[in-house]
N, CA and C atoms as a LAMMPS dump frame, in Angstrom:
ITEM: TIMESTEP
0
ITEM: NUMBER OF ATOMS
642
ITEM: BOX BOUNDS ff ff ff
-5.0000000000000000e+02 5.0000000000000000e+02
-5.0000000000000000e+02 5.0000000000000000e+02
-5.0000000000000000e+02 5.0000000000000000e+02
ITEM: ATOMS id mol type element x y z
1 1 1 N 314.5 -266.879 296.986
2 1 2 C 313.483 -266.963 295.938
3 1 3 C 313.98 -266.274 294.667
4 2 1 N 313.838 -267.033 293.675
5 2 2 C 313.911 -266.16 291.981
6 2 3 C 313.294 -265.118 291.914
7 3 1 N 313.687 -264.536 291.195
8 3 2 C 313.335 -263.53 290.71
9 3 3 C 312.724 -263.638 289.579
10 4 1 N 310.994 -263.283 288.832
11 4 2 C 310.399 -263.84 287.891
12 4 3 C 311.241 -263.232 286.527
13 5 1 N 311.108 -263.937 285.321
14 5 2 C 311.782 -263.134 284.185
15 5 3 C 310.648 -261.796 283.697
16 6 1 N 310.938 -260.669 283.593
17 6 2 C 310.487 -259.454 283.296
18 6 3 C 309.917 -259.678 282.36
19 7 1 N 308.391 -259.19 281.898
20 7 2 C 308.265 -259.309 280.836
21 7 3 C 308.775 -257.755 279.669
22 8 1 N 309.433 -257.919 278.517
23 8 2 C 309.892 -256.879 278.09
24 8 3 C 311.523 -256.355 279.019
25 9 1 N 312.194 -257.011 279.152
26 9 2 C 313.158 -256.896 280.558
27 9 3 C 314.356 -255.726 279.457
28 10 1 N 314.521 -256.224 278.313
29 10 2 C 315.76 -255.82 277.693
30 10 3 C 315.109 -254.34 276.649
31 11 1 N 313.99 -254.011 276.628
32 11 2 C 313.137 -252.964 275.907
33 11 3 C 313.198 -251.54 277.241
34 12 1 N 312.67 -252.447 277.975
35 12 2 C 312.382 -251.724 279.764
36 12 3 C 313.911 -251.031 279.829
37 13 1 N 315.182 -251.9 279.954
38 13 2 C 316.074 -251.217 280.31
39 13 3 C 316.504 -250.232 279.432
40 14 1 N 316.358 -250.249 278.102
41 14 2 C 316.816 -248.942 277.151
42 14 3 C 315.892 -248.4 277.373
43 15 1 N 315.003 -248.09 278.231
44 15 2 C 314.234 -246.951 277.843
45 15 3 C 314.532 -245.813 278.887
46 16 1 N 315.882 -246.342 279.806
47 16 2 C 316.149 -245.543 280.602
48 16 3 C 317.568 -245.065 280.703
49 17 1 N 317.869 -244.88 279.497
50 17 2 C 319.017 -244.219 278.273
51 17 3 C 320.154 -244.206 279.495
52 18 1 N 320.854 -243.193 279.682
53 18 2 C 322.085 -242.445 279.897
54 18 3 C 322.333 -243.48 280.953
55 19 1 N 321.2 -243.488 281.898
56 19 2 C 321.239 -244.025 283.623
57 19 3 C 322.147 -245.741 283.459
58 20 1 N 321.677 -246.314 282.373
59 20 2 C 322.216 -247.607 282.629
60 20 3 C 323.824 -247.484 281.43
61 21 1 N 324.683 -248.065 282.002
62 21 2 C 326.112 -248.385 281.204
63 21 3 C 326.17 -249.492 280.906
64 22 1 N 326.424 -249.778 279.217
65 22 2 C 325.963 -250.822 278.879
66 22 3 C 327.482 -251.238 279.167
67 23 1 N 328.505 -250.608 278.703
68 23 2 C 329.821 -251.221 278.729
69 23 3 C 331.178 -250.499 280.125
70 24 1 N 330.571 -250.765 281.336
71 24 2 C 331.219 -250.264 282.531
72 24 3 C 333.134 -250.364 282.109
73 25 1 N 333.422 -250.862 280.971
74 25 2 C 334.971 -251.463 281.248
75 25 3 C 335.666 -249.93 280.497
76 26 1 N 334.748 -249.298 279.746
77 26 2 C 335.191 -248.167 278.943
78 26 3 C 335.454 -247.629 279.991
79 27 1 N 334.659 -247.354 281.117
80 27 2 C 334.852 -245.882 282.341
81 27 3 C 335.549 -246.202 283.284
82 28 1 N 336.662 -247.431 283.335
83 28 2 C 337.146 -247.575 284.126
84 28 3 C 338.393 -246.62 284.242
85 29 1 N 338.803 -245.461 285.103
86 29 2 C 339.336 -244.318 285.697
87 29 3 C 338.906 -242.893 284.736
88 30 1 N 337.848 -243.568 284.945
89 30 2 C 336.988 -242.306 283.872
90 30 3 C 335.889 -241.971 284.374
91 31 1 N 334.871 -242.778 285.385
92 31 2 C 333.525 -242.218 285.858
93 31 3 C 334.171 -240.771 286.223
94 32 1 N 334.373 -239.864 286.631
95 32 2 C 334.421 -238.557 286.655
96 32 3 C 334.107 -238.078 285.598
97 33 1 N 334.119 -238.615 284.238
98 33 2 C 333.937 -237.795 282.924
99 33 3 C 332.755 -238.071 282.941
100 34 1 N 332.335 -239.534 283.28
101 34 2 C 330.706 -240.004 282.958
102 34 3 C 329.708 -239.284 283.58
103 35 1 N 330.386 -238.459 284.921
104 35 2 C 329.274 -237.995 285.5
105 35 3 C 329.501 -236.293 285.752
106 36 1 N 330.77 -235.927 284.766
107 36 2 C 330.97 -234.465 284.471
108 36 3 C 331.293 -233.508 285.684
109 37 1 N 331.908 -234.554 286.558
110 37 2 C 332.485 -233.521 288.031
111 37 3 C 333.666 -234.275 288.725
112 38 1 N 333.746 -233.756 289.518
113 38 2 C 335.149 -234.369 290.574
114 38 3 C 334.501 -235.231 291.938
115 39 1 N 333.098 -235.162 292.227
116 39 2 C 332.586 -235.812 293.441
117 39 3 C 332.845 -237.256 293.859
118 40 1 N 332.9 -237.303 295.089
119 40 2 C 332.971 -238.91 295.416
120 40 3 C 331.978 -239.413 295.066
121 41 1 N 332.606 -241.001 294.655
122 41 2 C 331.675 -241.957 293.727
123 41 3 C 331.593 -242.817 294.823
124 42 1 N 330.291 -243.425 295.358
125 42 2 C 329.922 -244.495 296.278
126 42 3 C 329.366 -245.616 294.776
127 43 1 N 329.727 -246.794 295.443
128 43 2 C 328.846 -248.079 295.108
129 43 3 C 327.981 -248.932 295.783
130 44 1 N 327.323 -249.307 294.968
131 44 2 C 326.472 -250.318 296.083
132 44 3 C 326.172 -251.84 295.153
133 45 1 N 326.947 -252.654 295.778
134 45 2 C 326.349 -253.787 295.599
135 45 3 C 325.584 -255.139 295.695
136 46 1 N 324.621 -255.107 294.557
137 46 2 C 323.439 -256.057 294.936
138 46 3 C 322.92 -254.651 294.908
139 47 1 N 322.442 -253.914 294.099
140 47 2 C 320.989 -252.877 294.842
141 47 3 C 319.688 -253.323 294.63
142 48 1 N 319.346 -254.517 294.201
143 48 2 C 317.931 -255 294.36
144 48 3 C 317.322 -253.943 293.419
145 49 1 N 315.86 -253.519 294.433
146 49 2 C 314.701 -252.533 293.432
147 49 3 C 314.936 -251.53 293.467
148 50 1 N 316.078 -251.216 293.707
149 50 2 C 316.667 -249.503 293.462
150 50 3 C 316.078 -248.659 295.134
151 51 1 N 315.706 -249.411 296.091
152 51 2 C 315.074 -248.29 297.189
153 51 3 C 316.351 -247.525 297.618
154 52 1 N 317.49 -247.865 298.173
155 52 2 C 318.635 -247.464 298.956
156 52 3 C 319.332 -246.527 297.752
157 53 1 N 319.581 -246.937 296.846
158 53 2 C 320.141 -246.436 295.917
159 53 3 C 319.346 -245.08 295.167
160 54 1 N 318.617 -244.959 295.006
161 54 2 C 317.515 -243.223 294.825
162 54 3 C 317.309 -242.891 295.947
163 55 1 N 317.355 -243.633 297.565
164 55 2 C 316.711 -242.517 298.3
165 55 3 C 318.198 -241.473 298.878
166 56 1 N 319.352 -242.136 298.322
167 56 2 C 320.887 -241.8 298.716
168 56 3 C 321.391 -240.855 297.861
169 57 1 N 320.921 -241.452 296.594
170 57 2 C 321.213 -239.781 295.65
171 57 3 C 320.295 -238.732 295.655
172 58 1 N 318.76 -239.065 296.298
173 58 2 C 318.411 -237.802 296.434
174 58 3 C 318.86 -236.737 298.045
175 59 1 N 319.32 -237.936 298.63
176 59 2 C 319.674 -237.121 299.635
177 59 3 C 320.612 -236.363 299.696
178 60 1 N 321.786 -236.878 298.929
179 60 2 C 322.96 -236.127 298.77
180 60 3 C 323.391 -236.238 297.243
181 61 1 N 322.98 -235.284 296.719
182 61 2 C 322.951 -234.803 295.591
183 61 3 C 324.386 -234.481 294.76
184 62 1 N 325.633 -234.231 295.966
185 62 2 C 326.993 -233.987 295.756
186 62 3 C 327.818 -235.046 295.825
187 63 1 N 327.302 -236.652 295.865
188 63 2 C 327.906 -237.541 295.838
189 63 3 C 327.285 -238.141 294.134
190 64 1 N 328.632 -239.053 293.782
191 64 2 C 328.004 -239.792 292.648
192 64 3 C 327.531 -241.488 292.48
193 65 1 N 326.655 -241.923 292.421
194 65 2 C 326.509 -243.329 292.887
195 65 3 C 326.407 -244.152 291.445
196 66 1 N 326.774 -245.409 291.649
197 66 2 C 326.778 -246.733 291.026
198 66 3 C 325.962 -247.658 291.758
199 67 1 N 325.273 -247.454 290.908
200 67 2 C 324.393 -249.349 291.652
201 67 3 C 324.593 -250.379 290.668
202 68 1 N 325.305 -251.305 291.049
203 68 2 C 325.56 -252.589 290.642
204 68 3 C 324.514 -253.965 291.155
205 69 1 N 324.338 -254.183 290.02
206 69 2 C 323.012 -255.428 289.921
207 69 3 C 323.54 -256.874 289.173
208 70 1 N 323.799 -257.529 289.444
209 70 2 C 323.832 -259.176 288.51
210 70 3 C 322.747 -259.575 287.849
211 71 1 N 321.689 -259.311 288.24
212 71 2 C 320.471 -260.027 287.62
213 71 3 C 319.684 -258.932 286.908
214 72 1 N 319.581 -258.664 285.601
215 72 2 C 318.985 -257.73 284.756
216 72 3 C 317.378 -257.441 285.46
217 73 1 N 316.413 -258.089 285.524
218 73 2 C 315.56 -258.066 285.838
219 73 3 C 314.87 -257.847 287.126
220 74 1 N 315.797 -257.679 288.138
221 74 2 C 316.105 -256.661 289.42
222 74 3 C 315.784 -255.416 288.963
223 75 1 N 317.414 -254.914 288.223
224 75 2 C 317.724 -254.158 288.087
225 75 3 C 316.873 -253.036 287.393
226 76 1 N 316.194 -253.746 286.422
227 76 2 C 315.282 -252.929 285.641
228 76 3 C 314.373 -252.12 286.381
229 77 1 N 313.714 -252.823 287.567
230 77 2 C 312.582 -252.187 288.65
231 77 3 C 313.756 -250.905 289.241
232 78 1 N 314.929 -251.374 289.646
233 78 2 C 315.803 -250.037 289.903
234 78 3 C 315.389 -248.514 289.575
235 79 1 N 315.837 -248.953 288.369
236 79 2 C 315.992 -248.261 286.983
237 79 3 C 314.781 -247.228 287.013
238 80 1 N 313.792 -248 287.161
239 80 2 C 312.728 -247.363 286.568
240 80 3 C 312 -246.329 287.886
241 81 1 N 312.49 -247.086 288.839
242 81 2 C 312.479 -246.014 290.189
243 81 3 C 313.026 -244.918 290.231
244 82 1 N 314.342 -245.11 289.364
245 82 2 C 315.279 -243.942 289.686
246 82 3 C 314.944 -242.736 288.589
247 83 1 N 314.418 -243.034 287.278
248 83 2 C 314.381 -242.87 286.198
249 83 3 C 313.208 -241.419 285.992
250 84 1 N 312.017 -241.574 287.007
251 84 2 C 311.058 -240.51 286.899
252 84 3 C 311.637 -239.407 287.659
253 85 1 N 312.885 -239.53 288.684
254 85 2 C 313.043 -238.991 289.531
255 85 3 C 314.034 -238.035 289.418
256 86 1 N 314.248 -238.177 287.801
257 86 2 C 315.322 -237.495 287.089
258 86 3 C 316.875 -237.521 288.399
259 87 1 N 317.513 -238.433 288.318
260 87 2 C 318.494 -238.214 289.199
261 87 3 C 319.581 -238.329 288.242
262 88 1 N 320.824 -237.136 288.531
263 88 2 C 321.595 -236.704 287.233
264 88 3 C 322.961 -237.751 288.135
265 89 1 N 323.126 -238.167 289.421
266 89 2 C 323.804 -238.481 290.184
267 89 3 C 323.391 -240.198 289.806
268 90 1 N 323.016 -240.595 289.412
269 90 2 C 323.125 -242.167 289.713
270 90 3 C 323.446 -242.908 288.542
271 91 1 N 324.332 -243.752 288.428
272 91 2 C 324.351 -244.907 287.722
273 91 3 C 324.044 -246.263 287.43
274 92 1 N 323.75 -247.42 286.421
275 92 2 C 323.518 -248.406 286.637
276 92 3 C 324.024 -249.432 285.958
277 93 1 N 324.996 -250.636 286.613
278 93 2 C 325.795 -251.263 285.392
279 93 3 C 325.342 -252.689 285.911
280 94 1 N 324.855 -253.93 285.453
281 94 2 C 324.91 -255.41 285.118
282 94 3 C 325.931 -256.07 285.211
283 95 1 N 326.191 -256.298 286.591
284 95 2 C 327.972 -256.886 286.462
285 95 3 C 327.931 -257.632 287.806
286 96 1 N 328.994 -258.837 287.85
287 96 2 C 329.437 -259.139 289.349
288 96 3 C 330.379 -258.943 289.932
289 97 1 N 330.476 -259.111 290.998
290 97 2 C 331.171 -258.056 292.202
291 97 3 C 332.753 -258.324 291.714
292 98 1 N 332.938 -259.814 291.642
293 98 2 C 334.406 -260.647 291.291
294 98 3 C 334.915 -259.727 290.302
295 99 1 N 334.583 -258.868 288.861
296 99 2 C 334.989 -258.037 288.237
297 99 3 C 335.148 -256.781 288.35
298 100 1 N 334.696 -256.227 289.294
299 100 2 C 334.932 -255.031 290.113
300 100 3 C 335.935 -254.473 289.375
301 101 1 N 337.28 -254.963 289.259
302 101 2 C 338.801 -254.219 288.955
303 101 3 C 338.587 -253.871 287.314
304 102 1 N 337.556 -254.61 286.909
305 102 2 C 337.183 -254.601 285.177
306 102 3 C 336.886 -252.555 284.867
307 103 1 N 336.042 -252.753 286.002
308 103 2 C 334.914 -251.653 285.523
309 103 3 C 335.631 -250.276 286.496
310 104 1 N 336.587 -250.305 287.515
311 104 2 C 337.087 -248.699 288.328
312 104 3 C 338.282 -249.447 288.462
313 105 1 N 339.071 -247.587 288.651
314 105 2 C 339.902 -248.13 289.432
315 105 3 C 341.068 -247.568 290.238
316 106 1 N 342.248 -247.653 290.136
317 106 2 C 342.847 -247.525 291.672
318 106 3 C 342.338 -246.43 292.299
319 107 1 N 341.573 -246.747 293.373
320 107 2 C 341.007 -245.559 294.057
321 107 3 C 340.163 -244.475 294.341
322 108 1 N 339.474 -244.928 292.563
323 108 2 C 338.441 -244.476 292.188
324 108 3 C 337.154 -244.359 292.743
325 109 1 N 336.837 -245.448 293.787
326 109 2 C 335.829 -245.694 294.901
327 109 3 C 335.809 -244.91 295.885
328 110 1 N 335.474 -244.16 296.902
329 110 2 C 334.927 -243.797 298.093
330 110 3 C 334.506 -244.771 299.389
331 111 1 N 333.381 -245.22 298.355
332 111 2 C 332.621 -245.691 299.726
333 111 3 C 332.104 -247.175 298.692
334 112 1 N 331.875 -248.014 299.81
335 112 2 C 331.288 -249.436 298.786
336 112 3 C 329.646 -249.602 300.471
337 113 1 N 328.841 -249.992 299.285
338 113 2 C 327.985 -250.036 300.121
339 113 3 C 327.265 -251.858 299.854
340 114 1 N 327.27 -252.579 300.682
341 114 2 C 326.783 -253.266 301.204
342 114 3 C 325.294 -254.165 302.248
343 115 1 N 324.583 -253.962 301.13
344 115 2 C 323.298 -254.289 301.734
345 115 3 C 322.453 -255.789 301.498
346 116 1 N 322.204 -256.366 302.458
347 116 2 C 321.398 -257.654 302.327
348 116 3 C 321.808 -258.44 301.628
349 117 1 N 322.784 -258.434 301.713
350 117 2 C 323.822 -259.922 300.902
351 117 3 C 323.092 -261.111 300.638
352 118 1 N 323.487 -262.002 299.794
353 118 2 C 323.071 -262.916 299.886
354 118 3 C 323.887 -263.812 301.29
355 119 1 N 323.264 -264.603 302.078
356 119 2 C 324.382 -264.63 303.163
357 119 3 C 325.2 -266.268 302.536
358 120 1 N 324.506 -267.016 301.789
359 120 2 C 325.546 -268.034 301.288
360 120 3 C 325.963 -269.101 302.65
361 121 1 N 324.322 -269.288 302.891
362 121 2 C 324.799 -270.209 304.502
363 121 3 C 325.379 -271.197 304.311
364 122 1 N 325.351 -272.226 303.957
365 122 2 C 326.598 -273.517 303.775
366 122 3 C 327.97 -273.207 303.783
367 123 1 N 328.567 -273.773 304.568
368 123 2 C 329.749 -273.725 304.455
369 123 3 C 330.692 -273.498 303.532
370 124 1 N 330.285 -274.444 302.937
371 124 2 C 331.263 -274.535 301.324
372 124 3 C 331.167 -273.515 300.24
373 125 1 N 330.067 -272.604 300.652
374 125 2 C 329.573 -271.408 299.974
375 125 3 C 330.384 -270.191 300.485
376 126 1 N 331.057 -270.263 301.682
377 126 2 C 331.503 -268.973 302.248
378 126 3 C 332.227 -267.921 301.85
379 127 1 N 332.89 -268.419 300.254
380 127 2 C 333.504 -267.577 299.624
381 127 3 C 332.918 -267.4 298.591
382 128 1 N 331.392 -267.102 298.377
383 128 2 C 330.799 -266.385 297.539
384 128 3 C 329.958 -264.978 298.487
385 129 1 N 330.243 -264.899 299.971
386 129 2 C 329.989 -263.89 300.773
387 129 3 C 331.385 -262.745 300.146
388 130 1 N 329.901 -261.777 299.863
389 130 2 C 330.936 -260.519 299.485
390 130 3 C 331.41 -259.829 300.595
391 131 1 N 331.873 -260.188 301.746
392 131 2 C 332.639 -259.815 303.082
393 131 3 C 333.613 -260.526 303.055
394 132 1 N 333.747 -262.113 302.287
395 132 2 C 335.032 -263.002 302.623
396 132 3 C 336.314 -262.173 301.89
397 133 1 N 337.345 -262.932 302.29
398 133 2 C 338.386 -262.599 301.998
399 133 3 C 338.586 -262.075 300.436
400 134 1 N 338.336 -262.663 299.478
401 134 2 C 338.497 -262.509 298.022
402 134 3 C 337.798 -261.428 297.458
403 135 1 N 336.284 -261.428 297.75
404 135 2 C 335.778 -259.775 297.393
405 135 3 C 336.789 -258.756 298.1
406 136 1 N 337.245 -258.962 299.672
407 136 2 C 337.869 -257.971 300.817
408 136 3 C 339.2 -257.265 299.563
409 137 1 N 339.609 -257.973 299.297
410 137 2 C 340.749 -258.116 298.235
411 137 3 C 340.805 -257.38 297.144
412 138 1 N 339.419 -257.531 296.73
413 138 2 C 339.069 -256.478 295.477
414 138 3 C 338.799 -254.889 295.821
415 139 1 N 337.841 -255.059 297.325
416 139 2 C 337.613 -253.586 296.893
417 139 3 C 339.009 -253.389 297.376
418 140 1 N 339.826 -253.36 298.672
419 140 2 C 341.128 -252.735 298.298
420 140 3 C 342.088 -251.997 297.441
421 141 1 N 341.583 -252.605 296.259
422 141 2 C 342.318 -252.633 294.998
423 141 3 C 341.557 -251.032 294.829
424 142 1 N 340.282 -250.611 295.301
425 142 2 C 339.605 -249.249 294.691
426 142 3 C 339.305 -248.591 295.725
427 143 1 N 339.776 -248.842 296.794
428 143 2 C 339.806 -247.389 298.185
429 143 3 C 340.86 -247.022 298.434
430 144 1 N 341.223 -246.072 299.057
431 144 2 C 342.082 -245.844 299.556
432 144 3 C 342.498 -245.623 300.786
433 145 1 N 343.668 -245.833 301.881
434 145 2 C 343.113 -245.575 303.482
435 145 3 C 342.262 -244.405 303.66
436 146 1 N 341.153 -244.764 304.651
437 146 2 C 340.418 -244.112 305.076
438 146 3 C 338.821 -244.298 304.574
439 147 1 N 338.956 -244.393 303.623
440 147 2 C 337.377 -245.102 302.637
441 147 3 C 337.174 -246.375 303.64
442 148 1 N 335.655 -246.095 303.525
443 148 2 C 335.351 -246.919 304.09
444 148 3 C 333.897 -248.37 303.421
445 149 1 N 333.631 -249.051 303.713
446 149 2 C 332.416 -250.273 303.412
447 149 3 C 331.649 -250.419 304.507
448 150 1 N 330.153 -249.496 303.753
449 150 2 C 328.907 -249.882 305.025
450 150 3 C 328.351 -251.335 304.908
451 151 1 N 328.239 -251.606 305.637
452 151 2 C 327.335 -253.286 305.704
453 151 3 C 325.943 -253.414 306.501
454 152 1 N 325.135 -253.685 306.333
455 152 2 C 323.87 -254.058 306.781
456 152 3 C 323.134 -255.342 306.787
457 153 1 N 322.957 -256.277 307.256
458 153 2 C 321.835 -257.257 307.181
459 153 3 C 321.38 -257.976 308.354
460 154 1 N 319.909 -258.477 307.774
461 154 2 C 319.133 -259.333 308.78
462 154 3 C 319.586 -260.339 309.521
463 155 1 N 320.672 -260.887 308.823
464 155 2 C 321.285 -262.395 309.346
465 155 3 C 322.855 -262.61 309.885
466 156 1 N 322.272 -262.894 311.66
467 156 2 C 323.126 -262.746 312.484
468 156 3 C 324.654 -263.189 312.367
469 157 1 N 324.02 -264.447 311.618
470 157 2 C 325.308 -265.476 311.11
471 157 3 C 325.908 -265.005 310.255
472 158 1 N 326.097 -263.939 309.07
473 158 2 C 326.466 -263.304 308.524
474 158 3 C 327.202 -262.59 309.024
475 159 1 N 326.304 -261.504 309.739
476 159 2 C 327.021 -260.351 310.562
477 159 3 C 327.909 -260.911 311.461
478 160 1 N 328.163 -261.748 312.116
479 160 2 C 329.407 -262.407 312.422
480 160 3 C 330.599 -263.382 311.903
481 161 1 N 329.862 -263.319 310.791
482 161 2 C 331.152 -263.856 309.769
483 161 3 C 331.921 -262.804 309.367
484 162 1 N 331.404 -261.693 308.786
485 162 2 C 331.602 -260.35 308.481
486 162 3 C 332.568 -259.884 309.026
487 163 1 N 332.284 -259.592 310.398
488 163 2 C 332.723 -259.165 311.753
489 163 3 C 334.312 -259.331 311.651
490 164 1 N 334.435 -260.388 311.742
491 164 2 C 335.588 -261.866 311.497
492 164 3 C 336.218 -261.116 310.193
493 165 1 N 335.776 -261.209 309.064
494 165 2 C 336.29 -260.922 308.034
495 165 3 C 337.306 -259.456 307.988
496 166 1 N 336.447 -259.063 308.353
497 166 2 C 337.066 -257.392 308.549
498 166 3 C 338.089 -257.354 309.271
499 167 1 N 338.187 -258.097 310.483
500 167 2 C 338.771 -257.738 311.732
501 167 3 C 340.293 -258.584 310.557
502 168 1 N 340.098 -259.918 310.593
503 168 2 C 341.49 -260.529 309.907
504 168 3 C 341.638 -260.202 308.791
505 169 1 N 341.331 -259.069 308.115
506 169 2 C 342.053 -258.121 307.013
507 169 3 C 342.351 -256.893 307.024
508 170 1 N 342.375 -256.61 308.215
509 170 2 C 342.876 -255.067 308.437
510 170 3 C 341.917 -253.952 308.137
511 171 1 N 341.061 -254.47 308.557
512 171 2 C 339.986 -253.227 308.541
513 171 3 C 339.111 -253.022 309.477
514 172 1 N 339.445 -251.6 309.702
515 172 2 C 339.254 -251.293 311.526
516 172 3 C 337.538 -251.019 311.396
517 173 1 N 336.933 -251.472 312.697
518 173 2 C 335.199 -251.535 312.565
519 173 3 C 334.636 -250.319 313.377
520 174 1 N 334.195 -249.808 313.051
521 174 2 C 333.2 -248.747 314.295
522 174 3 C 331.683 -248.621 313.566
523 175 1 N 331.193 -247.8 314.702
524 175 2 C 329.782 -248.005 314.964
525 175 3 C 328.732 -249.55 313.913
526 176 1 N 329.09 -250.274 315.258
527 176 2 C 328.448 -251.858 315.298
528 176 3 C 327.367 -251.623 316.225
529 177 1 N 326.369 -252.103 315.108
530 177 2 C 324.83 -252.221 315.649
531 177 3 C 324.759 -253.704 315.302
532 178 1 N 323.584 -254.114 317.005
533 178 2 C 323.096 -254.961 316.647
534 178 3 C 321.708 -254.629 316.843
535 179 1 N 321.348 -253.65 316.642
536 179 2 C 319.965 -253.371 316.201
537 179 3 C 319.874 -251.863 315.441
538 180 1 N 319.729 -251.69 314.447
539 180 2 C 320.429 -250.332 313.857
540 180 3 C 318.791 -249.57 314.255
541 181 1 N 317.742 -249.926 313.983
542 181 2 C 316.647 -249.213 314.016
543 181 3 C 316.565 -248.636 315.257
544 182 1 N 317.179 -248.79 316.59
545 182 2 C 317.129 -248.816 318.008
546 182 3 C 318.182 -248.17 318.257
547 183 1 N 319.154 -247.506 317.687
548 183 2 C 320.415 -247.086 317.72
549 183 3 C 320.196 -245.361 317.412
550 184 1 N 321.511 -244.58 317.771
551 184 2 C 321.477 -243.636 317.329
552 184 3 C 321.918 -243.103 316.252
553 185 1 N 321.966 -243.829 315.245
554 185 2 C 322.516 -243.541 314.105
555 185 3 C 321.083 -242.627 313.626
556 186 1 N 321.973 -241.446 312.464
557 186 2 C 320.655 -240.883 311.437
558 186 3 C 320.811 -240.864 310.114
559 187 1 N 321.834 -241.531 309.847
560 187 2 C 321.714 -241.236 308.748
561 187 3 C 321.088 -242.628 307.198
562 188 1 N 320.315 -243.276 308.285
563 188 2 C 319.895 -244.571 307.215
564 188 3 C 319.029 -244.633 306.333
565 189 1 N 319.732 -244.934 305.177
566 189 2 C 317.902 -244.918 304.509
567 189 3 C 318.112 -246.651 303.873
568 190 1 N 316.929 -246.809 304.149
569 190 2 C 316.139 -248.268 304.081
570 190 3 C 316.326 -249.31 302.785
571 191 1 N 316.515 -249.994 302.619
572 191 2 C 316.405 -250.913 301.572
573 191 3 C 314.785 -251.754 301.59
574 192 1 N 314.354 -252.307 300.423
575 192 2 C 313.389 -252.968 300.388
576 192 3 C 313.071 -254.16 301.68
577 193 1 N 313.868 -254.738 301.433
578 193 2 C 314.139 -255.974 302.569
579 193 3 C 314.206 -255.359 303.936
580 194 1 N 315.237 -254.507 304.223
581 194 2 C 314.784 -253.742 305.403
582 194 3 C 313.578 -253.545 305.949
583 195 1 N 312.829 -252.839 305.309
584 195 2 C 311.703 -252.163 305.451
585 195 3 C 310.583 -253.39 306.21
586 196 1 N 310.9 -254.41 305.295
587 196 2 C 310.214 -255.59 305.714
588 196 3 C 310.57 -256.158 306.688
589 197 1 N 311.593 -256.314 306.827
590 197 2 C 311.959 -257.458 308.455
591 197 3 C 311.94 -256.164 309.259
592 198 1 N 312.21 -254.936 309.156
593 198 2 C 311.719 -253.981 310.763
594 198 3 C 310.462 -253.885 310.716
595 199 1 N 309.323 -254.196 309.632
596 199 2 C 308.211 -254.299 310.128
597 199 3 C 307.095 -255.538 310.886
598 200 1 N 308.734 -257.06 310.782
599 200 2 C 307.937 -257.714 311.232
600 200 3 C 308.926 -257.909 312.585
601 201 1 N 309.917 -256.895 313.089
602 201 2 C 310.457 -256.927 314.39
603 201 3 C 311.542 -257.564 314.645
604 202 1 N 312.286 -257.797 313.193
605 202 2 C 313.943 -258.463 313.003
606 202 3 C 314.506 -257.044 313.477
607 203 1 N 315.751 -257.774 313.973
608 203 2 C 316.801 -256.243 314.155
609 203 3 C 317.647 -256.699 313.354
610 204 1 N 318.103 -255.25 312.839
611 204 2 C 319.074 -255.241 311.252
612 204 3 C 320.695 -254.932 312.061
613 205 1 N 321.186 -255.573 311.643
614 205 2 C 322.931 -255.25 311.55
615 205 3 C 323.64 -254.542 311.363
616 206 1 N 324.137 -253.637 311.629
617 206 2 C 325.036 -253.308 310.511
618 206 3 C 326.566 -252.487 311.464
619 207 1 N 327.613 -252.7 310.338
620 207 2 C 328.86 -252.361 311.087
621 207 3 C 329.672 -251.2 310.091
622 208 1 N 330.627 -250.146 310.033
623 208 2 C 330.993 -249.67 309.155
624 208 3 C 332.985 -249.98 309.094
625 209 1 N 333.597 -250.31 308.041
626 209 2 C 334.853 -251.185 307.673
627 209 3 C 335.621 -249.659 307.41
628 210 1 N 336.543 -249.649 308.184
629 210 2 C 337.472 -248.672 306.734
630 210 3 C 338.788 -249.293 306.527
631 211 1 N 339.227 -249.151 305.863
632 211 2 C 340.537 -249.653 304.999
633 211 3 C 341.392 -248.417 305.381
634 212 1 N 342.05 -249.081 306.181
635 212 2 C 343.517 -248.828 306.951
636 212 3 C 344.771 -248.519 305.874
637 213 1 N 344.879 -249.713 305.138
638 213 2 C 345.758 -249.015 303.605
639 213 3 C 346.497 -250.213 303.761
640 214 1 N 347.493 -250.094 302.913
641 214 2 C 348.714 -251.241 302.665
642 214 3 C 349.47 -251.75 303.969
């Protein structure tokens, strides 16, 4: 489903100054200056209404986050979540994933976070899944061995494309849920969509990737 056009979408987002980067290509091997420390920088892409992305910087306050959005008018609801909550840790840039190398770089990443993909069911679509080979490719280019890519989603067929993906690019998998809410993991915090399919009794996915190295 679309996403409706915002009313006021481009007023809304300046009004939440510092938090959004209008031009991500300036800070590329520079977010450390942008955010005035040495901490690991996680990303997340696709963050939707900002839930995963504020409830992660308030939890850990010593990490620095990027939420990456394509569609302005997502993003803005983000924004404005994150925005009362004064979080000095989060960022927000308007970009797609394919430019990644534009905006960081060698190594500059930590962690890439991965939530509710679009899953791109048709076939002929499979390489617009940000798990296929060609995104796999990019983040490479900004971890380093040992960094790792969390993944999460509702759709099984995904999570086994995924699976696949990882495994034939050299990136070793541990703790694979096929029901994460039922699992012993603690350290999750929820995305919008989440929230919704565990309340109508979907089990969520999710596997964690690390990048082995060259």
């Amino acid at each position: 489903m679309r996403m409706r056009k915002k009313k006021n979408c481009g007023v809304r987002l300046e009004r939440s100054g510092s938090m959004w980067i209008r031009e991500p290509e300036l800070l590329k091997g520079k977010w450390s200056e942008e955010f005035g420390n040495e901490n690991p920088i996680h990303i997340e892409i696709g963050c939707g209404k900002g839930n995963f992305i504020c409830g992660m910087a308030e939890k850990y306050p010593d990490i620095n986050f990027v939420a990456i959005e394509v569609v302005p008018d997502v993003m803005v609801i983000a924004m404005e979540k994150a925005e009362p909550r004064q979080l000095k840790n989060v960022r927000f840039i308007i970009a797609d994933a394919a430019l990644l190398c534009d905006y960081f770089g060698q190594y500059e990443i930590n962690r890439i976070y991965l939530n509710f993909s679009d899953p791109w069911k048709k076939k002929k679509q499979a390489k617009r899944r940000l798990t296929h080979k060609n995104f796999l490719d990019i983040y490479k280019k900004l971890l380093k061995e040992g960094d790792m890519i969390w993944f999460k989603t509702d759709n099984r067929k995904l999570f086994e494309f995924s699976l696949n993906s990882f495994a034939e690019n050299d990136l070793k998998m541990s703790e694979i849920s096929l029901d994460l809410h039922n699992s012993d993991f603690e350290d999750n915090v929820m995305t919008e969509y989440e929230e919704r399919f565990s309340n109508e009794g979907m089990p969520i996915y999710r596997v964690c990737a690390t990048y082995m190295g060259k």
